[in-house]
TORMI-574080 format. One record per residue (C-alpha): residue in one letter; x, y, z negated. Coordinates in steps of 0.02 Angstrom, whole numbers, padded with zeros to 5 digits, always signed. Last residue first. Example, Ala and Ser with C-alpha at 12.3 -4.5 7.8 and 13.67 -1.06 7.14 Angstrom:
s+00684-00053-00357
a+00615-00225-00390
//
This chain:
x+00955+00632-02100
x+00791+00578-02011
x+00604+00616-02027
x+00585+00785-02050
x+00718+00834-01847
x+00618+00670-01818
x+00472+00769-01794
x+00540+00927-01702
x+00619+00790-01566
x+00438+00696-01556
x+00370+00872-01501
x+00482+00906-01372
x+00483+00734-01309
x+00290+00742-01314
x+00288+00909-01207
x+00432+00865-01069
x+00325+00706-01069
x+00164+00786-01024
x+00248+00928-00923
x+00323+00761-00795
x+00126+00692-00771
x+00064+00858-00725
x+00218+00907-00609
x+00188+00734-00526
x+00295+00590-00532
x+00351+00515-00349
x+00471+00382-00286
x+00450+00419-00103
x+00638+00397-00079
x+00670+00228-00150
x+00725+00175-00308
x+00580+00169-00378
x+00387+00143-00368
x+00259+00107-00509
x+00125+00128-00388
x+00175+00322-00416
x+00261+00341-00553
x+00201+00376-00728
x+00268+00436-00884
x+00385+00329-00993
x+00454+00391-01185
x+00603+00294-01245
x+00659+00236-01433
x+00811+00237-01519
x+00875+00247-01690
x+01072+00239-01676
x+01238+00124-01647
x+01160-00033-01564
x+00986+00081-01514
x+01125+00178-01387
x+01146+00018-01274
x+00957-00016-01227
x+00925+00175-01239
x+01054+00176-01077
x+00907+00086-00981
x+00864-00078-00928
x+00713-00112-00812
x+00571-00236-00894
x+00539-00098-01008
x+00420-00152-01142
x+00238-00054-01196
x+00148+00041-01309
x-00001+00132-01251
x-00046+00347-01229
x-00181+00428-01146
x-00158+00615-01217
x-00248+00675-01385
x-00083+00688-01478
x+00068+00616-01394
x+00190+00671-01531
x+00081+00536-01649
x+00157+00403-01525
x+00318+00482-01518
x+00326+00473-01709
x+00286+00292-01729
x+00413+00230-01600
x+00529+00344-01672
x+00487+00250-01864
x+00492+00073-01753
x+00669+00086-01701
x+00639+00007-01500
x+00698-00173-01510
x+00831-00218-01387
x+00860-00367-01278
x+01032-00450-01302
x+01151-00411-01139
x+01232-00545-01013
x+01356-00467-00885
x+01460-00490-00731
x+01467-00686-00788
x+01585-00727-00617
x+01559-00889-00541
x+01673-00967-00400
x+01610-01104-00294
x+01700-01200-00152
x+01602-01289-00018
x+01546-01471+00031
x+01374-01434+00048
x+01316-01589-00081
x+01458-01497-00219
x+01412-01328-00185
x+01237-01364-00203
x+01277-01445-00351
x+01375-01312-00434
x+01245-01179-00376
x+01096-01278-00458
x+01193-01278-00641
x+01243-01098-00636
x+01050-01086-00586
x+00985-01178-00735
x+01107-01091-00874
x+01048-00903-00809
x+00866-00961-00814
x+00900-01044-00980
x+01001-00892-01061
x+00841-00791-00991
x+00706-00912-01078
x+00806-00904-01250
x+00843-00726-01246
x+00646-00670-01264
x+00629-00498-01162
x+00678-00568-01004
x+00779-00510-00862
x+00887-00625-00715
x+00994-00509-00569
x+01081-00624-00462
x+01249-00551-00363
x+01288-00666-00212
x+01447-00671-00106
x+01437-00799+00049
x+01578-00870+00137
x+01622-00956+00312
x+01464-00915+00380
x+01436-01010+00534
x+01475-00886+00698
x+01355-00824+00842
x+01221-00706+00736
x+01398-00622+00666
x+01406-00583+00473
x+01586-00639+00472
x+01584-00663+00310
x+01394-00655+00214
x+01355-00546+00099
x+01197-00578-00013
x+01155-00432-00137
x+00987-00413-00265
x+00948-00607-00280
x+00814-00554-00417
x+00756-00638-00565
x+00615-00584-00676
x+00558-00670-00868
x+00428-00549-00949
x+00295-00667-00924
x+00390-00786-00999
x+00358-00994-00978
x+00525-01007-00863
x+00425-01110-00715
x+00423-00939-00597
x+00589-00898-00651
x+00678-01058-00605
x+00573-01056-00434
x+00627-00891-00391
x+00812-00922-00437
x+00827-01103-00357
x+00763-00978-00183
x+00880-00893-00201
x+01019-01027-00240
x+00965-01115-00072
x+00984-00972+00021
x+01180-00936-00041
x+01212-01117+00002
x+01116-01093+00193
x+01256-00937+00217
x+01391-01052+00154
x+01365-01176+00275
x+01513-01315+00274
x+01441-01392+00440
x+01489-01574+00528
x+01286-01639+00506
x+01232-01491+00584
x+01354-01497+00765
x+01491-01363+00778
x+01505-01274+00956
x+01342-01197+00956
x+01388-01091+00828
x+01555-01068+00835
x+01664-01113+00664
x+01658-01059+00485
x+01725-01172+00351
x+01668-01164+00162
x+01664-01036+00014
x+01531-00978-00092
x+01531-00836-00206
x+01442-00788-00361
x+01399-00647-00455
x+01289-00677-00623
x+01216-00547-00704
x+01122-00537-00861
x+00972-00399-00925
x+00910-00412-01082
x+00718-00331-01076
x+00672-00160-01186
x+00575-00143-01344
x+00430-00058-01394
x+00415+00098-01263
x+00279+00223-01283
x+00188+00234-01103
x+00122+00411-01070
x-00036+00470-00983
x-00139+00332-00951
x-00260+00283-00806
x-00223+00119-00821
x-00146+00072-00650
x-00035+00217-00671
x+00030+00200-00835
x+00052-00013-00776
x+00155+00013-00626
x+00319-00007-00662
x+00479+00102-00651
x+00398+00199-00782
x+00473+00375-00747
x+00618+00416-00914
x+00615+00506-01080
x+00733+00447-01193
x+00759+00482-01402
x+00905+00453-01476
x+00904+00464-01653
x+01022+00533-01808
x+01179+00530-01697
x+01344+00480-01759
x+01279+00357-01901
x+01358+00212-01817
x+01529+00266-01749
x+01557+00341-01570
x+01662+00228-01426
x+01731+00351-01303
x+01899+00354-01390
x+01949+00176-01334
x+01921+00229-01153
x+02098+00352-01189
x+02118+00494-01102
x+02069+00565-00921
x+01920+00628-00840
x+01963+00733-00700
x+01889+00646-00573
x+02032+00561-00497
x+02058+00513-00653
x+01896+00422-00660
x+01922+00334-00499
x+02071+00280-00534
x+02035+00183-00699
x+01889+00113-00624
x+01998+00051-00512
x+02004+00041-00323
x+02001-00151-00256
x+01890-00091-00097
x+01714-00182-00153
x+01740-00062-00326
x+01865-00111-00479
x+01835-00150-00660
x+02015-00133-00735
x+01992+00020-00854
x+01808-00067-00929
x+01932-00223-00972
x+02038-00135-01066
x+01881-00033-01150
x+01797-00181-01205
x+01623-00155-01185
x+01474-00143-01296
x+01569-00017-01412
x+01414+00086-01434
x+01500+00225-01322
x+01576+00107-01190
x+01419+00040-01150
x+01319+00208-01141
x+01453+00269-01004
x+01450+00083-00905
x+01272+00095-00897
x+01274-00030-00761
x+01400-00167-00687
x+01436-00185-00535
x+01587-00066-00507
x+01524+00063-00398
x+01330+00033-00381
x+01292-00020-00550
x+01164+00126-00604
x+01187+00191-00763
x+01357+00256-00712
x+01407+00395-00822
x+01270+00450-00954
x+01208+00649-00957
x+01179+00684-01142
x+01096+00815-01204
x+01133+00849-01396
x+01015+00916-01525
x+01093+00969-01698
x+01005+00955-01862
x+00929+01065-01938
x+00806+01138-01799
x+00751+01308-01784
x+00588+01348-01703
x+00550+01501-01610
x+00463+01422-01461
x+00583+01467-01361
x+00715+01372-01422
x+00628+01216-01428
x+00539+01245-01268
x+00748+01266-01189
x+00768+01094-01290
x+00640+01000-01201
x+00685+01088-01039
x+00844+01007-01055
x+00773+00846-01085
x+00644+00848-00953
x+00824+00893-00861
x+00901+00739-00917
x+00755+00608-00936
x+00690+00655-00776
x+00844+00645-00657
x+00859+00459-00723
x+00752+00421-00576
x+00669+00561-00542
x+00734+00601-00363
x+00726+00473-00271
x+00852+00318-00195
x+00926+00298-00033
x+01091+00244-00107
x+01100+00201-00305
x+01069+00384-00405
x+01172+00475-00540
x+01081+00578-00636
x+01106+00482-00800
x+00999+00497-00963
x+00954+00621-01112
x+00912+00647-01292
x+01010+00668-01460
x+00967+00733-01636
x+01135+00765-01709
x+01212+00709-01878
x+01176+00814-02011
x+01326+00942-02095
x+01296+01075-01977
x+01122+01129-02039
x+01056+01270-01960
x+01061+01155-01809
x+01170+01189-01661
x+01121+01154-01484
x+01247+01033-01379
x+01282+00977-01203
x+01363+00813-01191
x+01438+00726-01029
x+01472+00572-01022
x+01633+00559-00908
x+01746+00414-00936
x+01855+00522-01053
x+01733+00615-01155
x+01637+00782-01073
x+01587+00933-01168
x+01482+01061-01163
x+01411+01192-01287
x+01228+01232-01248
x+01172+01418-01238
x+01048+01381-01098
x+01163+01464-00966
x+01282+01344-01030
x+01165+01167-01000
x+01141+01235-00813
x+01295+01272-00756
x+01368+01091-00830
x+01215+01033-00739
x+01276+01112-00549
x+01446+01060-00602
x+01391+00876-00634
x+01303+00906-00487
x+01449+00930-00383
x+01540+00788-00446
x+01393+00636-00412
x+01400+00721-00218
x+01571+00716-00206
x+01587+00513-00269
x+01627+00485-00448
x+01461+00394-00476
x+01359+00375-00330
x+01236+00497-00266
x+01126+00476-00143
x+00935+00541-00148
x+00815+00525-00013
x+00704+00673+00004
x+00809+00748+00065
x+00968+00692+00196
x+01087+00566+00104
x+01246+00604+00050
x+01147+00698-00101
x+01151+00855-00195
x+00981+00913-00131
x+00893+00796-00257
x+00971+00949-00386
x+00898+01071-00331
x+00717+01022-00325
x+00750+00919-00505
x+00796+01115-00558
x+00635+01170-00449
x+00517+01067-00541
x+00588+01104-00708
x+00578+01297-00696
x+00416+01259-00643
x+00352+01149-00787
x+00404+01288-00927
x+00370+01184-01065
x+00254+01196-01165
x+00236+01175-01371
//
Protein backbone atom coordinates (compact mmCIF):
# COMPACT_ATOMS: atom_id res chain seq x y z
CA UNK A 1 0.00 0.00 0.00
CA UNK A 2 1.91 3.37 -1.54
CA UNK A 3 1.29 6.38 -1.55
CA UNK A 4 1.69 8.64 -4.22
CA UNK A 5 4.88 10.57 -2.56
CA UNK A 6 4.83 13.29 -5.29
CA UNK A 7 1.51 14.33 -5.22
CA UNK A 8 2.36 14.82 -1.47
CA UNK A 9 5.54 16.64 -1.94
CA UNK A 10 4.12 19.24 -4.08
CA UNK A 11 0.73 19.67 -1.92
CA UNK A 12 3.19 20.49 1.33
CA UNK A 13 5.11 22.60 -1.76
CA UNK A 14 1.94 24.57 -2.11
CA UNK A 15 0.91 24.96 0.73
CA UNK A 16 4.47 26.44 2.64
CA UNK A 17 3.82 29.16 -0.03
CA UNK A 18 0.81 30.40 1.94
CA UNK A 19 2.84 32.26 4.35
CA UNK A 20 3.54 36.08 5.54
CA UNK A 21 6.84 35.08 5.46
CA UNK A 22 8.97 34.70 2.19
CA UNK A 23 9.65 30.57 1.43
CA UNK A 24 11.04 28.54 2.87
CA UNK A 25 10.00 30.06 6.11
CA UNK A 26 6.54 29.38 6.96
CA UNK A 27 4.00 31.98 8.72
CA UNK A 28 0.82 31.36 9.37
CA UNK A 29 -1.09 32.21 12.43
CA UNK A 30 -4.41 31.15 13.22
CA UNK A 31 -7.22 33.36 11.83
CA UNK A 32 -4.78 35.56 10.15
CA UNK A 33 -5.01 35.77 5.90
CA UNK A 34 -2.53 33.47 5.36
CA UNK A 35 -4.07 30.62 8.07
CA UNK A 36 -7.63 31.46 5.83
CA UNK A 37 -6.36 30.91 2.52
CA UNK A 38 -5.11 27.59 3.13
CA UNK A 39 -7.94 26.47 4.82
CA UNK A 40 -9.53 27.10 1.32
CA UNK A 41 -6.60 25.71 -0.47
CA UNK A 42 -7.31 22.21 1.93
CA UNK A 43 -11.04 22.51 1.83
CA UNK A 44 -10.15 22.26 -2.23
CA UNK A 45 -8.17 19.58 -1.67
CA UNK A 46 -10.24 17.17 0.77
CA UNK A 47 -13.42 17.63 -2.04
CA UNK A 48 -11.58 16.84 -5.05
CA UNK A 49 -10.77 13.62 -3.05
CA UNK A 50 -14.47 12.84 -2.55
CA UNK A 51 -14.36 13.91 1.19
CA UNK A 52 -17.40 15.64 2.71
CA UNK A 53 -16.33 18.83 4.68
CA UNK A 54 -17.28 20.38 7.44
CA UNK A 55 -16.09 22.90 9.90
CA UNK A 56 -17.51 23.29 13.82
CA UNK A 57 -17.71 26.63 15.34
CA UNK A 58 -14.10 27.42 16.37
CA UNK A 59 -12.88 26.07 13.13
CA UNK A 60 -11.73 22.28 13.06
CA UNK A 61 -12.18 21.31 10.11
CA UNK A 62 -13.33 17.64 9.17
CA UNK A 63 -13.18 15.98 5.89
CA UNK A 64 -14.93 12.66 5.76
CA UNK A 65 -14.86 9.13 3.70
CA UNK A 66 -17.80 6.89 4.21
CA UNK A 67 -17.56 3.35 5.39
CA UNK A 68 -19.85 0.63 4.09
CA UNK A 69 -20.91 0.59 7.42
CA UNK A 70 -22.61 3.84 8.60
CA UNK A 71 -23.61 2.76 11.88
CA UNK A 72 -19.59 2.58 13.36
CA UNK A 73 -18.05 5.39 14.68
CA UNK A 74 -15.30 6.93 12.41
CA UNK A 75 -11.68 6.10 12.08
CA UNK A 76 -10.01 9.53 12.43
CA UNK A 77 -6.49 11.00 11.54
CA UNK A 78 -4.98 14.39 11.12
CA UNK A 79 -3.28 17.61 12.73
CA UNK A 80 -3.03 21.51 12.38
CA UNK A 81 -1.39 23.48 9.54
CA UNK A 82 -1.12 26.38 11.18
CA UNK A 83 2.53 27.48 11.83
CA UNK A 84 4.24 29.93 14.80
CA UNK A 85 6.33 32.77 12.80
CA UNK A 86 9.40 31.75 10.85
CA UNK A 87 8.62 28.26 11.20
CA UNK A 88 8.81 25.11 8.33
CA UNK A 89 6.91 23.41 6.47
CA UNK A 90 6.15 19.93 8.06
CA UNK A 91 5.31 20.82 11.17
CA UNK A 92 1.80 19.74 11.63
CA UNK A 93 1.66 20.06 7.67
CA UNK A 94 2.66 16.30 7.72
CA UNK A 95 0.14 14.73 9.74
CA UNK A 96 -2.67 16.44 7.57
CA UNK A 97 -1.78 15.93 4.13
CA UNK A 98 0.25 12.42 4.96
CA UNK A 99 -3.19 11.96 6.15
CA UNK A 100 -4.90 12.84 3.16
CA UNK A 101 -2.74 10.90 1.05
CA UNK A 102 -3.32 8.09 3.53
CA UNK A 103 -6.87 7.99 2.66
CA UNK A 104 -6.45 8.83 -1.25
CA UNK A 105 -3.96 5.11 -1.02
CA UNK A 106 -6.94 3.80 0.73
CA UNK A 107 -9.15 4.52 -1.99
CA UNK A 108 -6.98 3.58 -4.54
CA UNK A 109 -5.99 0.68 -3.47
CA UNK A 110 -9.45 -0.81 -3.83
CA UNK A 111 -10.18 -1.34 -0.30
CA UNK A 112 -13.39 -0.50 1.44
CA UNK A 113 -13.39 0.43 4.90
CA UNK A 114 -16.42 -0.01 7.45
CA UNK A 115 -16.11 2.41 9.32
CA UNK A 116 -15.73 6.00 8.37
CA UNK A 117 -12.28 7.89 8.12
CA UNK A 118 -12.26 11.52 9.00
CA UNK A 119 -9.36 14.16 8.40
CA UNK A 120 -9.17 16.50 10.78
CA UNK A 121 -7.36 19.83 10.44
CA UNK A 122 -7.12 21.22 14.36
CA UNK A 123 -7.44 25.09 15.06
CA UNK A 124 -4.61 26.59 16.90
CA UNK A 125 -2.17 23.90 17.91
CA UNK A 126 0.36 26.28 18.14
CA UNK A 127 -0.18 29.09 20.97
CA UNK A 128 0.80 32.03 19.09
CA UNK A 129 -2.57 34.07 19.21
CA UNK A 130 -4.01 33.51 22.48
CA UNK A 131 -1.27 31.56 24.44
CA UNK A 132 -2.51 28.71 24.87
CA UNK A 133 -2.19 25.63 22.33
CA UNK A 134 -4.40 23.14 20.76
CA UNK A 135 -7.19 25.22 21.56
CA UNK A 136 -9.43 23.18 18.63
CA UNK A 137 -8.53 19.59 20.18
CA UNK A 138 -9.19 21.16 23.71
CA UNK A 139 -12.46 22.27 23.15
CA UNK A 140 -13.45 18.93 21.47
CA UNK A 141 -12.54 16.55 24.49
CA UNK A 142 -14.11 19.07 26.76
CA UNK A 143 -10.59 20.08 28.18
CA UNK A 144 -11.59 23.65 28.21
CA UNK A 145 -14.36 25.56 29.35
CA UNK A 146 -15.92 27.03 26.48
CA UNK A 147 -16.82 30.54 28.39
CA UNK A 148 -13.62 30.95 29.19
CA UNK A 149 -12.13 29.66 25.62
CA UNK A 150 -14.65 32.83 24.09
CA UNK A 151 -12.79 35.41 26.36
CA UNK A 152 -9.06 34.42 25.69
CA UNK A 153 -7.73 37.47 23.99
CA UNK A 154 -4.37 38.19 21.80
CA UNK A 155 -1.34 40.90 22.99
CA UNK A 156 -3.98 43.66 21.47
CA UNK A 157 -7.13 42.72 23.86
CA UNK A 158 -9.06 41.18 20.63
CA UNK A 159 -11.13 38.14 21.52
CA UNK A 160 -11.05 34.88 20.68
CA UNK A 161 -14.55 35.30 20.24
CA UNK A 162 -13.85 38.04 17.55
CA UNK A 163 -11.46 36.60 15.87
CA UNK A 164 -13.39 33.53 15.07
CA UNK A 165 -16.36 35.37 13.80
CA UNK A 166 -14.50 37.33 11.90
CA UNK A 167 -13.62 34.17 10.30
CA UNK A 168 -16.71 32.85 9.62
CA UNK A 169 -16.98 30.44 12.31
CA UNK A 170 -19.83 31.18 14.40
CA UNK A 171 -22.18 29.16 16.95
CA UNK A 172 -22.00 27.98 20.09
CA UNK A 173 -18.12 26.72 21.67
CA UNK A 174 -20.28 24.40 23.81
CA UNK A 175 -21.16 22.40 20.62
CA UNK A 176 -17.57 21.71 19.67
CA UNK A 177 -17.15 19.30 22.50
CA UNK A 178 -17.79 15.46 20.88
CA UNK A 179 -18.91 12.55 23.25
CA UNK A 180 -16.69 9.54 24.15
CA UNK A 181 -17.26 6.85 21.68
CA UNK A 182 -17.42 9.50 18.72
CA UNK A 183 -14.46 8.32 16.91
CA UNK A 184 -13.28 4.65 17.03
CA UNK A 185 -9.31 5.83 17.08
CA UNK A 186 -7.29 8.61 16.26
CA UNK A 187 -4.36 7.89 14.84
CA UNK A 188 -1.41 10.92 14.21
CA UNK A 189 1.32 11.07 12.07
CA UNK A 190 3.66 13.95 12.83
CA UNK A 191 8.01 14.88 12.20
CA UNK A 192 9.81 13.92 15.49
CA UNK A 193 10.60 17.21 16.81
CA UNK A 194 13.59 15.40 18.46
CA UNK A 195 16.43 13.90 17.37
CA UNK A 196 16.50 10.37 18.42
CA UNK A 197 14.94 8.57 14.67
CA UNK A 198 17.67 10.29 13.21
CA UNK A 199 20.48 9.66 15.50
CA UNK A 200 19.50 5.93 15.37
CA UNK A 201 19.27 5.25 12.07
CA UNK A 202 15.49 4.32 12.34
CA UNK A 203 12.71 4.71 10.23
CA UNK A 204 9.64 5.46 12.34
CA UNK A 205 9.30 6.24 16.07
CA UNK A 206 5.94 4.59 17.61
CA UNK A 207 4.79 6.93 20.25
CA UNK A 208 4.02 5.51 24.01
CA UNK A 209 2.83 8.31 25.75
CA UNK A 210 3.18 12.02 25.45
CA UNK A 211 4.70 14.78 28.19
CA UNK A 212 2.14 17.26 30.32
CA UNK A 213 2.85 20.43 29.36
CA UNK A 214 2.05 23.64 32.03
CA UNK A 215 2.40 27.27 31.60
CA UNK A 216 2.94 29.79 33.79
CA UNK A 217 2.93 33.67 32.58
CA UNK A 218 4.13 36.06 34.84
CA UNK A 219 4.77 39.68 35.11
CA UNK A 220 6.88 41.88 37.12
CA UNK A 221 6.34 45.32 38.00
CA UNK A 222 8.67 48.02 39.57
CA UNK A 223 9.95 51.69 38.78
CA UNK A 224 11.82 52.63 35.67
CA UNK A 225 14.05 55.64 35.67
CA UNK A 226 17.36 56.84 33.49
CA UNK A 227 20.03 54.74 33.46
CA UNK A 228 22.78 56.48 34.59
CA UNK A 229 20.70 58.69 36.54
CA UNK A 230 19.47 56.01 39.21
CA UNK A 231 22.24 54.49 41.40
CA UNK A 232 22.07 50.18 41.99
CA UNK A 233 21.24 50.05 45.40
CA UNK A 234 17.96 52.70 44.66
CA UNK A 235 16.65 50.22 41.59
CA UNK A 236 13.23 48.28 41.30
CA UNK A 237 14.71 46.11 38.24
CA UNK A 238 12.22 44.19 36.67
CA UNK A 239 14.34 43.19 33.73
CA UNK A 240 17.17 41.55 36.40
CA UNK A 241 13.70 39.81 38.25
CA UNK A 242 12.64 38.24 34.99
CA UNK A 243 16.60 36.91 34.71
CA UNK A 244 16.70 35.63 37.90
CA UNK A 245 13.46 33.43 37.37
CA UNK A 246 15.25 31.96 34.19
CA UNK A 247 17.78 31.04 35.34
CA UNK A 248 15.58 29.47 38.91
CA UNK A 249 13.85 27.54 35.92
CA UNK A 250 17.06 25.90 34.50
CA UNK A 251 18.40 25.04 37.71
CA UNK A 252 14.88 23.66 39.06
CA UNK A 253 14.79 21.40 36.04
CA UNK A 254 18.21 20.33 35.99
CA UNK A 255 17.89 19.01 39.92
CA UNK A 256 14.07 17.64 39.13
CA UNK A 257 15.30 13.76 39.07
CA UNK A 258 13.35 13.23 35.35
CA UNK A 259 14.94 12.90 32.37
CA UNK A 260 11.91 13.81 30.68
CA UNK A 261 11.51 17.02 32.90
CA UNK A 262 12.26 20.44 30.33
CA UNK A 263 11.62 24.05 31.13
CA UNK A 264 11.88 26.82 28.86
CA UNK A 265 11.63 30.75 29.45
CA UNK A 266 10.06 30.91 25.81
CA UNK A 267 8.98 35.01 25.95
CA UNK A 268 10.57 37.87 28.10
CA UNK A 269 9.19 41.47 27.32
CA UNK A 270 10.52 44.04 28.83
CA UNK A 271 8.68 47.87 28.98
CA UNK A 272 10.30 50.36 27.60
CA UNK A 273 12.78 48.01 26.00
CA UNK A 274 15.29 51.01 25.58
CA UNK A 275 19.31 50.17 26.23
CA UNK A 276 19.10 53.80 28.25
CA UNK A 277 16.02 53.20 30.62
CA UNK A 278 15.51 50.54 33.81
CA UNK A 279 12.80 48.21 32.99
CA UNK A 280 9.84 49.21 34.63
CA UNK A 281 8.07 45.70 33.89
CA UNK A 282 8.85 42.40 32.64
CA UNK A 283 6.22 39.75 31.14
CA UNK A 284 7.47 36.15 31.20
CA UNK A 285 5.72 32.99 29.78
CA UNK A 286 7.65 29.60 31.24
CA UNK A 287 7.12 26.54 29.43
CA UNK A 288 7.84 23.30 32.14
CA UNK A 289 7.20 19.34 30.50
CA UNK A 290 7.52 16.08 32.12
CA UNK A 291 6.12 12.82 31.57
CA UNK A 292 5.72 11.92 35.46
CA UNK A 293 3.21 14.78 37.00
CA UNK A 294 4.79 14.77 40.29
CA UNK A 295 8.30 16.24 39.13
CA UNK A 296 6.45 18.90 36.75
CA UNK A 297 3.80 20.06 39.56
CA UNK A 298 7.15 20.51 41.64
CA UNK A 299 9.05 22.44 39.01
CA UNK A 300 5.94 24.58 38.43
CA UNK A 301 5.41 24.84 42.53
CA UNK A 302 9.37 25.75 43.01
CA UNK A 303 9.47 28.61 40.60
CA UNK A 304 5.99 30.24 41.70
CA UNK A 305 7.78 30.04 44.97
CA UNK A 306 11.33 31.70 43.61
CA UNK A 307 9.34 34.53 41.71
CA UNK A 308 7.47 35.59 44.95
CA UNK A 309 10.69 36.05 46.69
CA UNK A 310 12.48 37.65 44.18
CA UNK A 311 9.76 39.96 43.92
CA UNK A 312 9.66 40.47 47.46
CA UNK A 313 13.93 41.15 47.97
CA UNK A 314 13.57 43.42 44.44
CA UNK A 315 10.93 45.38 45.78
CA UNK A 316 8.44 44.77 42.78
CA UNK A 317 4.90 43.64 42.17
CA UNK A 318 4.14 40.06 40.91
CA UNK A 319 1.18 38.79 39.14
CA UNK A 320 0.91 34.97 38.13
CA UNK A 321 -1.30 33.65 35.59
CA UNK A 322 -1.61 29.44 35.47
CA UNK A 323 -2.03 29.69 31.40
CA UNK A 324 -2.26 25.93 31.56
CA UNK A 325 -1.30 22.65 33.40
CA UNK A 326 -2.24 19.31 31.35
CA UNK A 327 -1.98 15.44 32.69
CA UNK A 328 0.46 13.47 30.47
CA UNK A 329 -1.18 10.99 28.19
CA UNK A 330 -0.75 7.32 27.67
CA UNK A 331 -0.80 6.24 24.02
CA UNK A 332 -3.97 3.27 23.80
CA UNK A 333 -1.73 0.32 23.82
CA UNK A 334 -3.92 -1.96 21.10
CA UNK A 335 -2.99 1.26 18.33
CA UNK A 336 0.29 1.29 19.72
CA UNK A 337 0.45 -2.45 18.91
CA UNK A 338 -1.02 -2.16 15.50
CA UNK A 339 1.19 0.69 14.19
CA UNK A 340 4.08 -1.17 15.24
CA UNK A 341 3.08 -4.41 13.21
CA UNK A 342 1.91 -1.62 10.30
CA UNK A 343 5.66 -0.83 10.18
CA UNK A 344 6.64 -4.19 8.85
CA UNK A 345 10.32 -4.72 8.07
CA UNK A 346 11.14 -0.85 8.50
CA UNK A 347 13.39 0.51 11.55
CA UNK A 348 10.86 1.11 13.97
CA UNK A 349 11.18 1.93 18.30
CA UNK A 350 8.76 3.10 20.79
CA UNK A 351 9.19 6.25 22.21
CA UNK A 352 7.53 9.59 24.29
CA UNK A 353 6.87 12.97 22.85
CA UNK A 354 8.45 15.53 24.88
CA UNK A 355 6.44 18.19 22.49
CA UNK A 356 2.60 18.14 22.98
CA UNK A 357 0.36 17.38 20.31
CA UNK A 358 -3.51 17.42 19.62
CA UNK A 359 -3.31 13.32 20.19
CA UNK A 360 -2.55 14.46 23.82
CA UNK A 361 -6.20 15.94 24.02
CA UNK A 362 -8.09 13.48 21.60
CA UNK A 363 -6.76 10.07 23.74
CA UNK A 364 -9.34 11.75 26.71
CA UNK A 365 -12.42 10.96 24.46
CA UNK A 366 -10.83 8.16 21.97
CA UNK A 367 -7.99 5.51 21.30
CA UNK A 368 -5.03 7.40 20.30
CA UNK A 369 -1.71 6.88 19.36
CA UNK A 370 0.92 8.96 17.00
CA UNK A 371 3.34 7.79 14.38
CA UNK A 372 6.90 10.10 14.22
CA UNK A 373 9.30 10.07 11.23
CA UNK A 374 12.44 11.84 11.25
CA UNK A 375 13.66 15.40 11.07
CA UNK A 376 16.63 16.52 10.37
CA UNK A 377 18.87 16.90 13.72
CA UNK A 378 15.57 16.71 15.23
CA UNK A 379 14.94 20.39 14.11
CA UNK A 380 11.69 22.51 14.26
CA UNK A 381 10.17 25.36 14.16
CA UNK A 382 12.48 27.00 12.08
CA UNK A 383 12.77 27.23 8.38
CA UNK A 384 15.28 24.49 7.55
CA UNK A 385 13.13 21.99 9.36
CA UNK A 386 13.51 19.17 6.87
CA UNK A 387 11.90 15.43 6.34
CA UNK A 388 12.77 13.80 3.27
CA UNK A 389 10.37 12.38 0.57
CA UNK A 390 11.76 8.83 1.71
CA UNK A 391 11.25 9.35 5.29
CA UNK A 392 7.52 11.20 4.73
CA UNK A 393 6.28 7.81 2.09
CA UNK A 394 7.29 5.62 5.10
CA UNK A 395 4.76 7.12 7.36
CA UNK A 396 2.17 7.97 4.69
CA UNK A 397 2.60 3.95 4.22
CA UNK A 398 2.37 2.77 8.01
CA UNK A 399 -0.52 5.24 8.71
CA UNK A 400 -2.23 3.76 5.81
CA UNK A 401 -1.73 0.48 6.89
CA UNK A 402 -2.35 0.95 10.73
CA UNK A 403 -5.84 2.75 9.55
CA UNK A 404 -6.94 -0.72 7.52
CA UNK A 405 -5.98 -2.54 10.84
CA UNK A 406 -7.92 -0.83 13.29
CA UNK A 407 -10.77 -0.53 10.66
CA UNK A 408 -10.68 -5.18 12.38
CA UNK A 409 -9.71 -4.11 15.48
CA UNK A 410 -12.22 -1.47 16.66
CA UNK A 411 -16.08 -0.99 16.66
Amino acid sequence: MTGNISRLLQEIDELARISSHPFPAVTRVVFSGEDLRARKWLVEKCEAARLTVRFDAVGNLFARAEGSDSALPALATGSHTDAIPNAGMFDGVVGVLGGLEAIRTIQESGVRLRHPVELIMFTSEEPTLFGIGCLGSRLMSGSLDPRRADDLTDLNGRSLADWRAGAGYRGDLADVQIPHGHYAAFLELHIEQGPILEREGLDIGIVEKIAAPAALRLEFTGEGGHAGAVLMPDRHDAGLAAAEVALELERLVLTSGSVDCVGTTGMIKLHPNAINSIPCRALLELDIRDTLLVSRDAVVGGIVEAAREVAGRRGLELRIERISADPPALCDERLVDIVEKSAGGLKARKLVSRAYHDSLFLSRIAPAAMIFIPCKKGWSHRPDEYSSPEQMARGVDVLARALVAADSAFF
